[in-house]
N, C-alpha and C positions, 0 to 999 in steps of 0.2 A: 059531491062536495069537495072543496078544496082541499087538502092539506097545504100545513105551512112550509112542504120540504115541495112541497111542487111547483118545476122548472117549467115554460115556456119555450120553447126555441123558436123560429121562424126565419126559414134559409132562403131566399133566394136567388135563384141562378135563371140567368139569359145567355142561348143559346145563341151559337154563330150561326147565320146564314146558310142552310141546309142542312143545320146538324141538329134542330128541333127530335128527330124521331128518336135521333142519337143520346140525348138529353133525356128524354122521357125516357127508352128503356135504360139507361144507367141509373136512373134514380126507380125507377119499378124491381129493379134487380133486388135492390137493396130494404124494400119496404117491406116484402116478409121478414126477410131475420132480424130485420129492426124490431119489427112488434115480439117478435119471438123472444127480445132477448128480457133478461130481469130487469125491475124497473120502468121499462116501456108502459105507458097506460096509454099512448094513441101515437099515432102516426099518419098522417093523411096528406095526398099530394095535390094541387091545385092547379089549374091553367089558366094562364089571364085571360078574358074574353079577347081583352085590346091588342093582345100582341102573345100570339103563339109562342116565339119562341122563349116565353117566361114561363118559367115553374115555379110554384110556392111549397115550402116541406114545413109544413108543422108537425112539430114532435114535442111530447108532454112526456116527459119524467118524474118517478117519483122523488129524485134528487138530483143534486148538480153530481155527485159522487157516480150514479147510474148513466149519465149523461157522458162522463168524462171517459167510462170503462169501454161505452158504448165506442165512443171515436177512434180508439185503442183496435177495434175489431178489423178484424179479413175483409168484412164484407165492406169497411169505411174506406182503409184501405184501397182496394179495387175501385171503391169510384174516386177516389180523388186521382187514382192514376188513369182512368177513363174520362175525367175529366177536363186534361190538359190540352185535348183537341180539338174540345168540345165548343167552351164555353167564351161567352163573345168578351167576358170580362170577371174579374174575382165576384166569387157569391157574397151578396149580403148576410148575414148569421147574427140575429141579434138573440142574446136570451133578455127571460121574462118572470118576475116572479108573479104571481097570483095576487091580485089586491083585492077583487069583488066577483063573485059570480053566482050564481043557483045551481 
């Protein structure tokens, strides 16, 4: 069930032209110590059917406060500087608050 302190996020990033494998383990690197950290209640990475070199990151927070601490981390860090080679254009990153769910 929802809480009202629970954040949505939903990142995505497109990979340049041969650096799809390079993409996926930068963002695999960082999906344990994501779920590890406080706060985290999911994290899950997704591949477009249509076009490999897209990945989708949703990550659920239990606040925007756990969200923010999280982007502060080593591990966030490291991929935004693995990601400067990477990626074929800036990540979309939209958050989300909770309106209806089961």
């Amino acid at each position: 069930m929802a809480r009202k302190s629970d954040l949505i996020v939903i990142a995505t990033a497109k990979a340049k032209a041969g650096k799809e494998k390079d993409l996926e383990r930068a963002l695999r690197d960082v999906a344990k110590p994501t779920r590890a950290q406080p706060g985290s209640v999911a994290f899950s990475l997704f591949r477009s059917t249509e076009n490999p070199a897209i990945i989708v990151g949703f990550e659920r927070w239990e606040s925007t406060k756990a969200h923010d601490k999280h982007l502060q981390g080593a591990h966030v860090q490291k991929l935004m500087a693995a990601m400067a080679d990477v990626l074929a254009e800036p990540p979309q990153i939209i958050s989300y608050e909770v309106l209806d769910e089961e």
